[in-house]
C-alpha positions as CSV (number, residue, x, y, z in Angstrom):
1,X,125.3,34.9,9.2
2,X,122.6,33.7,11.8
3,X,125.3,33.0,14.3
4,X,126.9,36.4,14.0
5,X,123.4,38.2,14.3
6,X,122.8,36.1,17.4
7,X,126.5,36.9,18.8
8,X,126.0,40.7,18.7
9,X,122.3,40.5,19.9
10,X,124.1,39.1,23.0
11,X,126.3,41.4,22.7
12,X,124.2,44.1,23.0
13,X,124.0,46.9,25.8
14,X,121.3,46.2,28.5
15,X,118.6,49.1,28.3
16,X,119.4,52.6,30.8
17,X,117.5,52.4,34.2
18,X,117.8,50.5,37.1
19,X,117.9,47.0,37.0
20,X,114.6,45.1,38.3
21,X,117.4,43.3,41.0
22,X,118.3,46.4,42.7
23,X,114.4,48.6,42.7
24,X,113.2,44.7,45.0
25,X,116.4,45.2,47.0
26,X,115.9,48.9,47.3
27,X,112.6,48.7,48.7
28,X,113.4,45.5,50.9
29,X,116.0,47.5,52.7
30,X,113.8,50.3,52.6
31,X,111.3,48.3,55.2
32,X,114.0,46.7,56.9
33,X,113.2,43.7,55.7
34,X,116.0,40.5,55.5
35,X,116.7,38.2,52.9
36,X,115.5,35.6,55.4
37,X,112.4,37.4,55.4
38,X,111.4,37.5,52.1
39,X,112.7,34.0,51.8
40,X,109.8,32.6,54.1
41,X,107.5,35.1,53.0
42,X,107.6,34.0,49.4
43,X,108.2,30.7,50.0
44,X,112.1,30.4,48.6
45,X,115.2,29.8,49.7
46,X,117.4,32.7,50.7
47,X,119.6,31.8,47.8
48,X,117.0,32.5,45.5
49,X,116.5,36.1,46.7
50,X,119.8,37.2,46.4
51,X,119.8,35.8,42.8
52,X,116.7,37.9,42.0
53,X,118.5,41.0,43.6
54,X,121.8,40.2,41.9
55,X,120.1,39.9,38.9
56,X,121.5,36.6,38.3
57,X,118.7,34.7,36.5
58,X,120.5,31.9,35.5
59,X,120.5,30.6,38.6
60,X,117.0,30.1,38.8
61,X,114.8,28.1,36.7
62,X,114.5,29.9,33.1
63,X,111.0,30.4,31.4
64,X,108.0,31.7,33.4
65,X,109.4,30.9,37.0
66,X,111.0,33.9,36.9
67,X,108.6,36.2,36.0
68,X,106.8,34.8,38.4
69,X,109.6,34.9,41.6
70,X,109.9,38.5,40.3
71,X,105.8,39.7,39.9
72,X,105.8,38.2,43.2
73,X,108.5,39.6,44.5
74,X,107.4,43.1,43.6
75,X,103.6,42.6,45.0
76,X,104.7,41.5,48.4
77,X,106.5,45.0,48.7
78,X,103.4,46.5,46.9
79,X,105.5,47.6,44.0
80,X,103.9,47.4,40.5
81,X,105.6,45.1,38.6
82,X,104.4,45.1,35.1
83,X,107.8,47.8,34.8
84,X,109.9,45.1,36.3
85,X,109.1,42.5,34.0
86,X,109.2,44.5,30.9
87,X,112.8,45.8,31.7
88,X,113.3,41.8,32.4
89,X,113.8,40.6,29.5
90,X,116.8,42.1,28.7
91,X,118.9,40.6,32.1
92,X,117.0,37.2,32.1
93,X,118.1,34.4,29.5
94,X,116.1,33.6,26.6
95,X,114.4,30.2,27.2
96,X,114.0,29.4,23.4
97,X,117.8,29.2,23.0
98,X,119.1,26.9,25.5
99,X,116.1,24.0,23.9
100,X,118.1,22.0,21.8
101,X,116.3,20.2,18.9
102,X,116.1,16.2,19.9
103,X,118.8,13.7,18.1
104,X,117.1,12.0,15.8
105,X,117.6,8.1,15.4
106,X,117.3,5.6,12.4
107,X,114.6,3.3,13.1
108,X,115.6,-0.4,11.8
109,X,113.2,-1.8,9.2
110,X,113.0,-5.6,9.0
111,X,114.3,-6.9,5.9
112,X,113.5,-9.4,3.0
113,X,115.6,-12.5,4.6
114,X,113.8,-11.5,8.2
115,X,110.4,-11.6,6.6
116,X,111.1,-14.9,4.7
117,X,112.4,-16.4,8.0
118,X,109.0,-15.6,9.5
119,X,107.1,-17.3,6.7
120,X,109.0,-20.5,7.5
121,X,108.4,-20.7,11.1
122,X,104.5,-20.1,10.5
123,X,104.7,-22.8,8.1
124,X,106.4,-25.0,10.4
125,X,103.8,-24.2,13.5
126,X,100.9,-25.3,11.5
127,X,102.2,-28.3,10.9
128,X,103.0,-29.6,14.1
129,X,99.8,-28.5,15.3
130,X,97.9,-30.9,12.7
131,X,100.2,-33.1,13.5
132,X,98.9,-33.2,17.0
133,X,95.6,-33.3,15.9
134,X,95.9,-36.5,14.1
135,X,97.6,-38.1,17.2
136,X,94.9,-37.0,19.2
137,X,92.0,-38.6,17.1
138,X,94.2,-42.0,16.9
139,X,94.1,-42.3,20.4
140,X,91.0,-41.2,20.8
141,X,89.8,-44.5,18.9
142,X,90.8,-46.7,21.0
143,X,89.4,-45.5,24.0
144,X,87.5,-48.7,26.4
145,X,84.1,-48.4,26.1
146,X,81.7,-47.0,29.9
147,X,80.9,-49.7,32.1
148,X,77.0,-50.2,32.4
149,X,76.4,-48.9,35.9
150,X,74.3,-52.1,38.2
151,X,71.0,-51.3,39.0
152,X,70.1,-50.7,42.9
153,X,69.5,-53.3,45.6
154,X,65.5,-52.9,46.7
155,X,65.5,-51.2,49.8
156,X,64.5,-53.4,52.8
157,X,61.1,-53.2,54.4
158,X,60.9,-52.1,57.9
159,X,59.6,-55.0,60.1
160,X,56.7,-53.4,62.8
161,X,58.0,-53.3,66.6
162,X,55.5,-54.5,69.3
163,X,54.2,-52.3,71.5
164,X,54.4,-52.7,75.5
165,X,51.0,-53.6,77.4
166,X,50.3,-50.4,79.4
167,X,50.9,-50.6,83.1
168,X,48.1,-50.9,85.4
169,X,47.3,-47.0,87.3
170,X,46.8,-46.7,91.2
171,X,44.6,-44.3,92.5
172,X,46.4,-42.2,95.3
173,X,44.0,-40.5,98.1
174,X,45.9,-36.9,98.7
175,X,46.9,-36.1,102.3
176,X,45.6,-32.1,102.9
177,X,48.6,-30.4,104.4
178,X,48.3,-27.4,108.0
179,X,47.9,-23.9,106.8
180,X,50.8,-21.9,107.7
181,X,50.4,-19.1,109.8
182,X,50.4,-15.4,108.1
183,X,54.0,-13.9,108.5
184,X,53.9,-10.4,109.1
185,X,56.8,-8.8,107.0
186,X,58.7,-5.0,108.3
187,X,57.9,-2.3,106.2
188,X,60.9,-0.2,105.4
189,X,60.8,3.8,106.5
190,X,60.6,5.8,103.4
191,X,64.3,6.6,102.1
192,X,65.3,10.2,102.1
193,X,65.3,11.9,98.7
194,X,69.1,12.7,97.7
195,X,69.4,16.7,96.5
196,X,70.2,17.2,92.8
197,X,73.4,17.0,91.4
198,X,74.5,20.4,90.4
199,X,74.2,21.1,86.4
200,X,78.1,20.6,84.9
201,X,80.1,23.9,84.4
202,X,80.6,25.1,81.4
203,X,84.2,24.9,79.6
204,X,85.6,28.4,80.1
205,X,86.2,29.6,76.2
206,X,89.8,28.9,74.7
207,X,92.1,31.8,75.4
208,X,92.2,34.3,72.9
209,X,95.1,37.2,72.6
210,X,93.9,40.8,70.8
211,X,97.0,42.8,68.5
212,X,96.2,46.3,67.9
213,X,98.7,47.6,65.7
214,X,99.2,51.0,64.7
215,X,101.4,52.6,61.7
216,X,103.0,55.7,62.1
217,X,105.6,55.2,58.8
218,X,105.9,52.5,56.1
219,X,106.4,49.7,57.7
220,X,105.6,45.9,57.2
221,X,104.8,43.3,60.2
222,X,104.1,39.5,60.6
223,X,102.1,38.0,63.4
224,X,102.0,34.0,63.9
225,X,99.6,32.2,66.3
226,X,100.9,29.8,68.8
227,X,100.9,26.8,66.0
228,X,103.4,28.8,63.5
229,X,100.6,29.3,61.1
230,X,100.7,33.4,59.8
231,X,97.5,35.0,60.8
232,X,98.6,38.9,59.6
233,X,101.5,39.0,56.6
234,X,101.5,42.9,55.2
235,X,102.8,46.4,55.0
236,X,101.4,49.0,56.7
237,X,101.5,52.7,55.1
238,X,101.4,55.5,57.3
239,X,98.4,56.2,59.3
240,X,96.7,52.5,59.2
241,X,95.8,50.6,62.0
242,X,95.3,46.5,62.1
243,X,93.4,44.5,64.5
244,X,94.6,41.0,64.6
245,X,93.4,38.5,67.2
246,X,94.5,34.5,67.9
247,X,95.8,31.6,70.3
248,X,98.6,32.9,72.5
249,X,101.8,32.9,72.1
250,X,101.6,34.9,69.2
251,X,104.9,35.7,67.7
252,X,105.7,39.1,66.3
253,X,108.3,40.0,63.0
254,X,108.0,44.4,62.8
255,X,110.2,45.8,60.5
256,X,110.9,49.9,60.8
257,X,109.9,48.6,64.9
258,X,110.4,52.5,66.0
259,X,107.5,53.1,63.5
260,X,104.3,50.7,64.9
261,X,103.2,51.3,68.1
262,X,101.5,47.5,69.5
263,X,98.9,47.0,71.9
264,X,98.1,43.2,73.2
265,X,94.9,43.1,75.2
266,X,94.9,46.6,75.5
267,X,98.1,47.0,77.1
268,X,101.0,48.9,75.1
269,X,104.1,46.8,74.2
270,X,107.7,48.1,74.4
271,X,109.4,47.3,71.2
272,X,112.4,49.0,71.9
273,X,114.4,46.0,74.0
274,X,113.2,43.4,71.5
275,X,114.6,45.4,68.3
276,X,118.0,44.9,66.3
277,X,118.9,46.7,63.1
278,X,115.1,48.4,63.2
279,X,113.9,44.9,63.4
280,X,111.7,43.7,66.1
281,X,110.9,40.5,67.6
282,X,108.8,39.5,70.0
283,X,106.2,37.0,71.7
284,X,103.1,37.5,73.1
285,X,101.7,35.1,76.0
C-alpha cells in the first residue's frame, strides 16, 4: 500500500505555471546575458546553468544546493525568488527518498571456549613471571662481594726554589739631545661649500582610469581592473548612472550594449564596433 501511494505521488501532474527553469532563462535572455555569463558570475560551471534552466535537478547535487543555485540565480537577475522555490519542489527530487537506511551487521560476541582460553594464558603468564623472579634472586646471591677502595698516596710537599742574587745597577748620565728647529706647516685655502642636493621627487600617483556609465534600458554590465578582480557586477534599470574607477586596463562585459552609454576619463566610448548579439566587449587602457 505504501509503495503504490508513493508510485502515484510520483506520478502526479507538476502544478500549472511556468516552470522556475524557464522565468531564470527568460530574464537571462532578456538582458542578453550567456550561459557563460552567469556561469562566472555565480561561480558554476556552464553545465550547471543549463541544468537549472532545463529544469533538470538531478543533475545537480539534491538537498539545499539547489535551492541555493536557484535563490541565487534569481537575485543576480533581481528576481524574487521566494515564488521560484515554492513552485520548486514539485520539479526537484525529494532528498529524503534517495537516503537509504544503513545495512546493518551482526557484531561477533566472544564465546565460552574463547573466554576459557583467555583464563589459561593469564594463568600461564603469571607463572613464568614468578618463575623469573626466583631465578633472579638465586643469582642475585651469589654475587662477589665490592672491593675495599685503597686509601690515597699523601700528596708530596713542594721543595722551596732559591732565588737569584740581584744584579748589581749602573748609573747612566743622559746625553741632552739639539732642539729641532720649528717647521712651519701650509695651511690649506678654505674648501668651497658644495650647493644642496635637490629634495627627491615625488612618485607620480599610480594611474587611475574613471567609468561613467549611464542606463538608458535594463541592462546589466561587468567591469574588471587590470588584475581580473570584478570591481562593478550589476544591473542597471533605466535611468541609473554608475561611477566606477580602477587600474587600467579595465575590461568591460555590457549586455543590451545599445542601451548604456560609457564614458572613460570623460571621453565617450563607442560600443557599437565592440558589440555581437547585443553584447559588448571591450578594454579600457
Amino acid at each position: 500500500m505504501q509503495d503504490s501511494a508513493e508510485t502515484q505521488q510520483d506520478a502526479a501532474p507538476a502544478p500549472a505555471g511556468p516552470r522556475p527553469g524557464t522565468v531564470l532563462k527568460e530574464a537571462r535572455e532578456h538582458l542578453a546575458m550567456s550561459v557563460s555569463d552567469v556561469a562566472r558570475m555565480l561561480r558554476l560551471s556552464p553545465r550547471q546553468v543549463e541544468a537549472i534552466e532545463a529544469d533538470e535537478y538531478h543533475r545537480l547535487p539534491g538537498g539545499p544546493f539547489v535551492r541555493g543555485f536557484v535563490g541565487n540565480y534569481a537575485r543576480l537577475l533581481q528576481l524574487d525568488p521566494r515564488p521560484l522555490l515554492d513552485s520548486l519542489e514539485a520539479y526537484a527530487p525529494n532528498p529524503e527518498r534517495s537516503q537509504l537506511a544503513p545495512e546493518s551487521k551482526e557484531i561477533p560476541f566472544p564465546t565460552e571456549q574463547k573466554r576459557s582460553w583467555s583464563r589459561v594464558m593469564a594463568l600461564g603468564a603469571l607463572l613464568l613471571l614468578a618463575a623469573g623472579l626466583l631465578v633472579f634472586e638465586g643469582y642475585r646471591t651469589y654475587l662477589p662481594l665490592p672491593l675495599e677502595v685503597a686509601s690515597p698516596l699523601p700528596e708530596p710537599v713542594a721543595q722551596p726554589i732559591p732565588k737569584p742574587a740581584p744584579e748589581p745597577v749602573i748609573a747612566v748620565q743622559p746625553v741632552p739631545l739639539p732642539t729641532p728647529a720649528p717647521v712651519m706647516e701650509a695651511v690649506p685655502p678654505p674648501a668651497a661649500a658644495e650647493p644642496a642636493a635637490p629634495p627627491p621627487a615625488e612618485a607620480p600617483p599610480a594611474a587611475s582610469g574613471k567609468i561613467r556609465l549611464e542606463f538608458q534600458g535594463e541592462s546589466w554590465a561587468e567591469i574588471r581592473d587590470s588584475e581580473g578582480k570584478p570591481i562593478y557586477s550589476q544591473i542597471g534599470r533605466e535611468g541609473a548612472t554608475r561611477t566606477v574607477e580602477g587600474k587600467p586596463p579595465l575590461s568591460l562585459v555590457i549586455g543590451n550594449a545599445s542601451l548604456v552609454k560609457v564614458y572613460f576619463n570623460g571621453e565617450a566610448v563607442d560600443l557599437a564596433p565592440h558589440s555581437k548579439a547585443g553584447v559588448a566587449r571591450i578594454t579600457l587602457k
